[in-house]
N, C-alpha and C positions, 0 to 999 in steps of 0.2 A: 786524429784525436776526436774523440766523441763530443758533439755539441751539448750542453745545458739542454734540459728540458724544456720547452715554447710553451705548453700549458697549465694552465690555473687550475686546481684540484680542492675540494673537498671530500670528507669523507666521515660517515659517520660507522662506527663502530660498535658491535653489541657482542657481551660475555657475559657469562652466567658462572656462579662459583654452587658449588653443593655441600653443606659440611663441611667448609673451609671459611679461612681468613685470607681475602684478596690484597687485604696491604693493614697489615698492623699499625696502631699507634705509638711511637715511643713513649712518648708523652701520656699516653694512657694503660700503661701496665701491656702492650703490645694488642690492645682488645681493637677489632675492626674500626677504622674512619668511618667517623657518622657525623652528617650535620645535627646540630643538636637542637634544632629550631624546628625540622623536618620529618626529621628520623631517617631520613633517606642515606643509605650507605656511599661513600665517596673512596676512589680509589685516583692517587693523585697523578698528574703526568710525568713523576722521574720514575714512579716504581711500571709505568709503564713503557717509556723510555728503557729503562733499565733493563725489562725483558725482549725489547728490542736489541739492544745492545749484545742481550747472552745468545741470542739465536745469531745474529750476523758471525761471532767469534764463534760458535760452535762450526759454521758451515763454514767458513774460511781460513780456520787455523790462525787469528790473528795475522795473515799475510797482505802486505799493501796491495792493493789500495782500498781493502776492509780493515786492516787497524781499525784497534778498537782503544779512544784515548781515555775513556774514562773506564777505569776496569778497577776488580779489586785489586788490592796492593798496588795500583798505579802510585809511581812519586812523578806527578806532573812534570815540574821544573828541569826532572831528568829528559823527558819527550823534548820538551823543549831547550834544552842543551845539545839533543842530536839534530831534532832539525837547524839549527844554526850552522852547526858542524856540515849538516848535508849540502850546504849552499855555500858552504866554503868559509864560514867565520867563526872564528876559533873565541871561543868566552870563557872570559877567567870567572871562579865565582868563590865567591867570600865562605864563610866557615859553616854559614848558615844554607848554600846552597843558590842564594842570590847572586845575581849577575854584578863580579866591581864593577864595570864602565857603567856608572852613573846614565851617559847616553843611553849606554844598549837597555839598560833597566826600563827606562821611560819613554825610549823610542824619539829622541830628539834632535833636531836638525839633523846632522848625517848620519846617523843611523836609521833613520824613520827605512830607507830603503831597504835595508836586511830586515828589520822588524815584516816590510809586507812582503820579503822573500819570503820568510821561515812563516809567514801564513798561510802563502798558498803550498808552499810546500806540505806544512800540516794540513789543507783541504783536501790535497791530492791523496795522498798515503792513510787517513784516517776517516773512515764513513761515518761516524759519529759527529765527525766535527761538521765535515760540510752538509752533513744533513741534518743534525739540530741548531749547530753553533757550540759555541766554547765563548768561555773568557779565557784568555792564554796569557795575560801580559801577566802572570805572578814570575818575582825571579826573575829567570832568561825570559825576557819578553817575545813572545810570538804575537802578537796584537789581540783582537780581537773580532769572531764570527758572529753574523746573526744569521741561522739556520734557515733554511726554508722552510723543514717540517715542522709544525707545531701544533701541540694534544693538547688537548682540554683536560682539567678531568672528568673522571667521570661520577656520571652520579645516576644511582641505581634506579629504579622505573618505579617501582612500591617502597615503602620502608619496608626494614631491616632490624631484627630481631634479634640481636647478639646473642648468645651461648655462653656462660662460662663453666666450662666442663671438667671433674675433677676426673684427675689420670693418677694411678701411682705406677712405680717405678720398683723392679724387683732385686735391685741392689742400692750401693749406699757408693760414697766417694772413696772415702777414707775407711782407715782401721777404728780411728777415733768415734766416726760417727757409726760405724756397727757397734762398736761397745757400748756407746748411747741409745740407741736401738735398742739392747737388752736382748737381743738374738729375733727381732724382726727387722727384716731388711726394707719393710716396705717402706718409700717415702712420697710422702704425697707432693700432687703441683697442680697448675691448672692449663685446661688447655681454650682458647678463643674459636669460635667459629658462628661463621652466616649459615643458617639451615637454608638458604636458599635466596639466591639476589641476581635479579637480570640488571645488569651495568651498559651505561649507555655512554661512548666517548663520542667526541665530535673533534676534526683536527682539518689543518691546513697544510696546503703545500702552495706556497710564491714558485712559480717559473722567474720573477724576477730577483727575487733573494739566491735562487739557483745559479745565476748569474756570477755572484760572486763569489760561488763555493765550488763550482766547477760540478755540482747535483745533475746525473745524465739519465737517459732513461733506465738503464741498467741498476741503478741506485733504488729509482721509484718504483720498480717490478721487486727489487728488494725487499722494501719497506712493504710491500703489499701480502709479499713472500712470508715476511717474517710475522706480523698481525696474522696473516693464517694458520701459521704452525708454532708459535711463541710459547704457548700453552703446552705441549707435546715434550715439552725439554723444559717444564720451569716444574715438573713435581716436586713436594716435599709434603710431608708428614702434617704439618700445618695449613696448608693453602687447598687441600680436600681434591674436588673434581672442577677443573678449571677448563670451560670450553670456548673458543670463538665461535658465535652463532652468524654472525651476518656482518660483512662489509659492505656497504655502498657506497661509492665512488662518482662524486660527479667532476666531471670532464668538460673544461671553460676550448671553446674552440680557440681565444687569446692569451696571451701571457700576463693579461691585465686584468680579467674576465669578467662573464658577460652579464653576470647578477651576483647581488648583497649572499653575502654566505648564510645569513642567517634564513633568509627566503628558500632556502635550497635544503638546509636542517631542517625545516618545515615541513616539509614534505612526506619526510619517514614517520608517521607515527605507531604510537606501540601503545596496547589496550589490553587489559583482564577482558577473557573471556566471558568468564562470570566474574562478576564483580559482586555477588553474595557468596560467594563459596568462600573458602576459608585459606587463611593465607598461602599465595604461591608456592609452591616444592617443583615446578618441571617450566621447562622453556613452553611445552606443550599449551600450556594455561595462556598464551599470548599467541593476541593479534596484532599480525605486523601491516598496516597497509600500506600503501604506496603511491601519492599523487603523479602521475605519471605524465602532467601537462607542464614539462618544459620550458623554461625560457628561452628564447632562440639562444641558441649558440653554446647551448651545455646539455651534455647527454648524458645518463645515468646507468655507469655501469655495476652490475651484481657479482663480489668476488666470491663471496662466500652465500 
């Protein structure tokens, strides 16, 4: 069996969108995340999580031990009714889907032991889980993970200029609403986009949270895999031209490692070329430099 990962990792992340929307607000009629103090565009860590997530099940068909536990139309409680099942404990569950044994719900005195089977069970069989973490005790209690990996969000390098762009539409829904129409079909709506935003993430990997999710290197060649080609499989009509420009990887020679991560984020910075020209349109307009002086015992690798 494959050992846990032994190193400490950071890694800072850069994407650029064009004539797209990187993560809508619900809360804001679906119009780009923006600090509203800044203006700087933010894109949060589930919805990039989440394109993590569609790339691992695109390339593994859903099959363990890439199970993918948080997916659409996931019913949680059910995942967690089989892994119980996997490890040999059969759970009644009430009308609502929750677990009757009162124990097995809360995980108490003799139960606590099946509660941390049916966790690692769920680290083993689901990449999601043991590499960001889950809370699992809803219902059939599986317990609960805390992931190794962890994103920031991100937050774009210049402000960000929202668009809201009017589209229409050359049919109608219904019968009702062509008759309302009057024999034009056209119906208006609106569409959101960033004419242009370079996004900056910054994220974590614990070798010792790796520890207790069973996170091997195979997992973290994944996760590297997937921030490379995430973008390649998430088109849609809204979210415009979505690119990965650049990973940097820094690499702690311990599992406990060898400098502040914030001194290591330091390092990469990112500058307008010109800084009188007129607002950004191309990753071209940036300079990227690179402090190249080390701390003993963490080396800097370039994925992208």
């Amino acid at each position: 069996m494959n050992k846990p990962i032994t190193n400490r990792y950071e890694f800072v992340y850069l994407f650029d969108v064009e004539n797209g929307n990187p993560n809508g607000d619900p809360d804001a009629g679906n119009m780009p995340r923006i600090d509203p103090e800044s203006g700087h565009g933010l894109v949060t860590d589930v919805c990039l999580k989440r394109k993590i997530r569609n790339y691992v099940l695109l390339k593994n068909n859903n099959q363990s031990p890439y199970e993918i536990y948080v997916k659409e139309k996931a019913i949680l409680n059910d995942v967690h009714e089989r892994a119980h099942q996997a490890i040999g404990v059969q759970v009644t569950t009430d009308k609502d889907g929750d677990a009757a044994d009162k124990n097995l719900k809360k995980g108490r005195k003799g139960e606590k032991e099946d509660v941390e089977k049916a966790r690692l069970w769920m680290c083993q069989n689901f990449y999601d889980v043991r590499t960001f973490g889950a809370v699992m005790s809803t219902g059939v209690n599986c317990g609960q993970v805390r992931g190794p990996v962890q994103i920031n969000f991100a937050r774009s390098v210049d402000m960000i200029f929202p668009n809201e762009i009017s589209i229409t539409r050359m049919a109608v829904a219904t019968q009702k609403e062509a008759e309302n129409q009057k024999g034009d079909n056209h119906t208006m709506g609106r569409k959101h986009i960033v004419p242009y935003g370079l996004y900056r993430a910054e994220g974590y990997v614990s070798a010792k949270m790796a520890e207790n999710t069973s996170f091997v290197d195979k997992d973290l060649d994944l996760l590297w895999e997937s921030l490379t080609n995430m973008f390649e499989h998430d088109r849609s009509a809204s979210r415009g031209k979505m690119v990965a420009r650049k990973l940097f990887v820094f690499k702690h020679d311990s599992s406990l490692g060898n400098a502040p991560a914030h001194t290591l984020f330091d390092k990469i910075k990112i500058a307008r070329k010109n800084t009188t020209a007129t607002p950004p349109r191309s990753f071209d307009e940036y300079l990227i430099t690179i402090d190249g002086n080390m701390p003993k015992g963490v080396g800097l690798i370039e994925k992208i």
